[in-house]
N, C-alpha and C positions, 0 to 999 in steps of 0.2 A: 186530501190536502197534504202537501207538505213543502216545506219550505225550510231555509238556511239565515238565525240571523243573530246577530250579535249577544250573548250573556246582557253585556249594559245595559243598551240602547233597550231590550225586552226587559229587564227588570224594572226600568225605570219608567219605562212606560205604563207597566202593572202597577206600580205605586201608585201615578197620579189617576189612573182608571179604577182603583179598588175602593179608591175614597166616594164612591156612588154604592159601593153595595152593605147593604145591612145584613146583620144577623138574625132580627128580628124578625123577619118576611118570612112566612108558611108556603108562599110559591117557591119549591126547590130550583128553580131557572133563574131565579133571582141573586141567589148564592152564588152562581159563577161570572164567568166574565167570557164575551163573544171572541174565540179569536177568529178574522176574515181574512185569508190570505188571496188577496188579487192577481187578476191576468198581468196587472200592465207593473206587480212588484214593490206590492206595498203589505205591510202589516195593517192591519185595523183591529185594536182594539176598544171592547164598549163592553159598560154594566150600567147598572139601571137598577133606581130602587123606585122608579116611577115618579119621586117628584124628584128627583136630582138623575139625569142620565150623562154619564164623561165618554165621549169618545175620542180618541188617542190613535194617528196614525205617525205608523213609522214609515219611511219611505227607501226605497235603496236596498229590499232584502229579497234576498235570491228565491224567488217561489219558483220550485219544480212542479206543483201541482196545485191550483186555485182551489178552493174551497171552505170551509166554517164549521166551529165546532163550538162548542158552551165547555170550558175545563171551571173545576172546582175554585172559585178566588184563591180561598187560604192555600189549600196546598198547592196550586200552581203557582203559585207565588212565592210562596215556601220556598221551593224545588228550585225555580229560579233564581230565587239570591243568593242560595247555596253555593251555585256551581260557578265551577271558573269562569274566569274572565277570558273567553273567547266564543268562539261560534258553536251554536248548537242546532240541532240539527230536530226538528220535530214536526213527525208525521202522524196521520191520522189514517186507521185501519178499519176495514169494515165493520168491524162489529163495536164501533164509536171509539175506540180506545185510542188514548193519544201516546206515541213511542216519543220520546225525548231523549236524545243523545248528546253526549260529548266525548274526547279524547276516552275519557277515563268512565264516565255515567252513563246510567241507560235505566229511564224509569219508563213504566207503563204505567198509566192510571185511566178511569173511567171518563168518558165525555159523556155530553147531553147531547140532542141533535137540536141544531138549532132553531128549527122552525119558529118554538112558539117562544123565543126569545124578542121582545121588546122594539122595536123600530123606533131607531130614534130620529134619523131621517132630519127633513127640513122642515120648518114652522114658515106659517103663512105671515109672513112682514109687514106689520102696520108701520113702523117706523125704524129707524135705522142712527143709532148712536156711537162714536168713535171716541174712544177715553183713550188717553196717555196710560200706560200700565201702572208705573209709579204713582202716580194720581192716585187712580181706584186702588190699589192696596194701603196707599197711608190713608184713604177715608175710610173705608172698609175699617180699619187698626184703631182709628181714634172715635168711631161710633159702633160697631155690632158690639162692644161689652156691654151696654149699655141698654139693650135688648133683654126685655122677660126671659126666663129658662123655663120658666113655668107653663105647657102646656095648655094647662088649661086656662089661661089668662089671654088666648085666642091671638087677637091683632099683632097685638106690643110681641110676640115672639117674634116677631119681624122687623125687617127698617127700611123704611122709606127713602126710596132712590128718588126725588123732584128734580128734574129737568125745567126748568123757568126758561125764555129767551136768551139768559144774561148770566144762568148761575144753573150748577149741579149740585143739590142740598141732598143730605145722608142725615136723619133721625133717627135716634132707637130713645125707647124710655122703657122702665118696666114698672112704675109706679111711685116710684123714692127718689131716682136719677133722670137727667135727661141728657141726651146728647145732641146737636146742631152743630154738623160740620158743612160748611158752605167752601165753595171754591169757583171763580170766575171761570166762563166757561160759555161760548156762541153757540145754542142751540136753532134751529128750523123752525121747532115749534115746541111748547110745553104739553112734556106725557109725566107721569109717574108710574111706577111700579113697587108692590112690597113685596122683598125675600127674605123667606126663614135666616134670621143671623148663623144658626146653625150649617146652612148652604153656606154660609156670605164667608163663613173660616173657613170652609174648604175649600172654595175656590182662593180663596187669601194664600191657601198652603201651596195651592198648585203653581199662583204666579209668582210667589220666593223661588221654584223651583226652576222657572222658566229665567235661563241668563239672556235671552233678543232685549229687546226694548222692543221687540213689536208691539203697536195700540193694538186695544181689545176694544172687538167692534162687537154690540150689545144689538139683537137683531129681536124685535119687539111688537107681541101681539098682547091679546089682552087677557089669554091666561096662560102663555109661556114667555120666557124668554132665550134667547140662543147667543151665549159667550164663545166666541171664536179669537183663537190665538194660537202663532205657531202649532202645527199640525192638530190643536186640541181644539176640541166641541164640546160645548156643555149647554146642557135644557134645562132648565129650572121651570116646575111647575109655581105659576106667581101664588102669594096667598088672595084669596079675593075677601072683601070687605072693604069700609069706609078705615081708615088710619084715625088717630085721636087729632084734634086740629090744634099740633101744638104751639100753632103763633099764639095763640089764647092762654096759654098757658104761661108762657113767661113774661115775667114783671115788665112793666112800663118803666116804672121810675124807682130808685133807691133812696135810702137818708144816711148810710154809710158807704163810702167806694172807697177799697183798701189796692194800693199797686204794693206786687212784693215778691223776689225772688221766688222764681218756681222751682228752684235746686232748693234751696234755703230750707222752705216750707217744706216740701218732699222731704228731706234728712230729717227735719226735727218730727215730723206725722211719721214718720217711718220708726223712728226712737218713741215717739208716745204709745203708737199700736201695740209695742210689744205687752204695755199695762192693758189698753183698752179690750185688746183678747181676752182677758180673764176677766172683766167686768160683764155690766150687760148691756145691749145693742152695738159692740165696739167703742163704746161712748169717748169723745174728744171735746173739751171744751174751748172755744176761742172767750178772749177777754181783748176787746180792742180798744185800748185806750190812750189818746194821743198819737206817737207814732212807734208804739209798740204793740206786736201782737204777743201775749203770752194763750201758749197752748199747754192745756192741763189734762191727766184722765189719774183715775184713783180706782183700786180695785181696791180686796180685801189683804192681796200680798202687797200692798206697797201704793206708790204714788209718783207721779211726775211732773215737773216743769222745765219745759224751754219757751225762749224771750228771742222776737222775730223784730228787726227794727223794718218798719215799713212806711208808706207814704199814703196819709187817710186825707180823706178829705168826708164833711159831716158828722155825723153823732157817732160817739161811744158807742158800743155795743156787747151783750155778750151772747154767744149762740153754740148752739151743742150738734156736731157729727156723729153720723155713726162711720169714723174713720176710712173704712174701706169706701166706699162711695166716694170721699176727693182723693184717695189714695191714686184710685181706679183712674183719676182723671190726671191727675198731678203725672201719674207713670206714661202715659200716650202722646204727653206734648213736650215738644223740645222749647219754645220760648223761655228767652233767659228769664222774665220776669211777665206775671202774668195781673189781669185787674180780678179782684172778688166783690163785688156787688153786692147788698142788705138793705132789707129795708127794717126789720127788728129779728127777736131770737124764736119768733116762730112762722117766719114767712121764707120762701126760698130762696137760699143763695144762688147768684150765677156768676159763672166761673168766666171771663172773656178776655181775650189778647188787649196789651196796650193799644195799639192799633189794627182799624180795619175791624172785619166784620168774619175773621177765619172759622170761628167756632163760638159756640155759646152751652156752656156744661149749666145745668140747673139741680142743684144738691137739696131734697127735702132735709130742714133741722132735725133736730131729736131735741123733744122738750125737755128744759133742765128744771131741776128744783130752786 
C-alpha cells in the first residue's frame, strides 16, 4: 500500500473514525483504525468497537499502491495532527510497518494486518428512513441528556427513535426526568429503534462537524442500524428489549398551569443553584402564588430569593426541584416562554411549549418539609 494525501482532509477524517474505538477492549485490532487505500483512489477509513462501527472515505487521493493495513488510533492520530499542513506521503512495507512522510518528517511505526479486522460492510434493510440533518441533531440535543448513564439500569441508557405515519418521537428518561421531543414528519410505515444515548452524542459530534446539509439516511433492521452522510458510514448495534411505555407515564390533567419566560426562569435557577449545590439533592423550592413565582434554596452558608412575575391559571402551589434536572431542560430550549404543568408538590411536573405539541420534559419533585 501506498498512497499520497492531504495532512487535513487525513486528520480530520481520523477524528470523526476514532470516536468508534475504545480503550477498554482486550482485542488488540480494536485499538486501531483500518486504513484501505483503493484501485479507483480513495481513502477508506474504519474502527470498530463492535456496537458503534464509523467508516470515513476520503475521495480524490493519489494511491500509487492499493492495499490495507490496521495503524495504532492514538498515535496515528497523534502523528497526524502534528504535522504540517500539506501532503504526506505513507507507505506500507513488508514486514507491516507503515513509512509516513513529509517535506521535513518521516515516522515508522508498527501496523497490524488486517485480516481479522471487523467487516463493517452492508446491513440487510428492513426499512429505509430520510431525516433533515439539522432535525436529528437538535432532537438528538434536546433528549439523549435525559438518558440513564447508569449501566446497569439496562433499557433507559438508551432513547427511543418512534417513527409513527405522521411524527418522529425521540424519548430518554433515567428515572427522575423525562424527555418527549416530537416533530412532524411523513413516514411509510411505523418502526422504532433504541440507541445507546452514548452512540446518539457521538454521532451528534460527528454531524456539527459535517458543513453539507446533506439528509442522513437511517438504513434499518432489527438489530442494526446504518447512518449514511457525506462520505461517512456508521453501524450502530440497536439495544434490544421492550422500552418503558412512557405515554403511561405522563399526567392526563393538571390543577396548576404556570406560562413564564424561559430566559427569566433559566437566569434566576441559574443564580439559586449556586446555594442549591451546597445543600442536599440540589434542592429549589417553587412557591406559586397568584401571578408570582418566588424560587427559594437555603444551605448552611447562606440563602436565596428570586420573584418571577408569570401567568397561572388554578391553584397555589408549592413544590421542590432537585435544580439540575429543569436546569437540564431550561438549557436545550430556545422558546422565549415556556408552560410548567402541576398537579400538587408531589406528583410530576411537565415542562411544554405554549403551543403545539414540540416536546414535553417531565421533572420528578423532591419532597419538602
Amino acid at each position: 500500500m501506498k498512497f499520497i494525501c492531504s495532512q487535513q482532509s487525513l486528520s480530520k477524517a481520523l477524528s470523526t473514525v476514532s470516536k468508534a474505538v475504545t480503550s477498554r477492549t482486550t482485542i488488540p485490532i480494536l485499538k486501531g483504525i483500518l486504513l484501505n487505500a483503493t484501485a479507483d483512489g480513495k481513502l477508506v477509513l474504519s474502527a470498530s468497537d463492535l456496537d458503534l462501527s464509523i467508516e470515513k472515505t476520503i475521495p480524490d487521493v493519489n494511491v500509487i499502491e492499493e492495499g490495507s493495513l490496521v495503524a495504532s488510533s492514538k498515535l496515528f492520530t497523534d502523528i497526524i495532527r502534528k504535522l504540517p499542513n500539506e501532503d504526506i506521503s505513507i507507505e506500507q512495507k513488508e514486514d507491516k510497518t507503515l513509512i509516513v512522510k513529509t517535506s521535513i518528517s518521516e515516522f515508522t511505526i508498527l501496523g497490524i494486518s488486517s485480516d481479522e479486522f471487523p467487516q463493517i460492510g452492508e446491513i440487510e434493510e428492513q426499512d429505509k428512513i430520510v431525516l433533515n440533518k439539522e432535525l436529528f441533531k437538535e432532537m438528538i440535543r434536546k433528549s439523549s441528556f435525559a438518558a440513564s448513564i447508569d449501566e446497569s439500569k439496562g433499557i433507559i441508557v438508551g432513547v427511543l427513535l418512534e417513527f409513527t405515519e405522521e411524527y418522529i418521537n425521540m424519548v430518554a428518561l433515567d428515572g427522575f426526568r423525562m424527555a418527549v421531543i416530537r416533530e412532524e414528519m411523513k413516514n411509510s410505515k411505523s418502526n422504532k429503534m433504541i440507541i445507546s444515548s452514548k452512540i446518539l452524542n457521538e454521532v451528534n459530534k460527528i454531524l456539527a462537524d459535517i458543513e453539507s446539509d446533506e439528509d442522513v439516511t437511517i438504513i434499518l433492521n432489527n438489530k442494526k442500524a446504518m447512518l449514511q452522510f457525506e462520505n461517512i458510514k456508521i453501524v450502530i448495534r440497536l439495544l434490544e428489549g421492550e422500552f418503558i411505555k412512557y405515554k403511561d407515564i405522563l399526567p392526563k390533567e393538571s390543577n396548576c398551569k404556570v406560562t413564564v419566560s424561559r430566559n427569566l426562569l433559566h437566569e434566576s435557577m441559574d443564580r439559586a443553584s449556586i446555594l442549591s449545590r451546597e445543600g442536599k439533592n440540589n434542592l429549589i423550592r417553587f412557591s406559586i402564588t397568584g401571578n408570582l413565582l418566588t424560587i427559594t434554596s437555603r444551605s448552611e452558608e447562606g440563602n436565596v430569593k428570586e420573584e418571577i412575575p408569570i401567568d397561572k391559571t388554578g391553584d397555589d402551589i408549592e413544590i421542590g426541584f432537585n435544580s439540575k434536572y429543569v436546569l437540564d431542560v431550561l438549557k436545550v430550549l430556545d422558546d422565549e416562554h415556556i408552560v410548567m404543568e402541576m398537579v400538587s408538590g408531589i406528583k410530576p411536573c411537565v415542562i411544554k411549549p405554549v403551543d403545539g405539541s414540540a416536546f414535553e420534559y417531565l421533572v420528578l419533585p423532591v419532597r419538602i418539609s
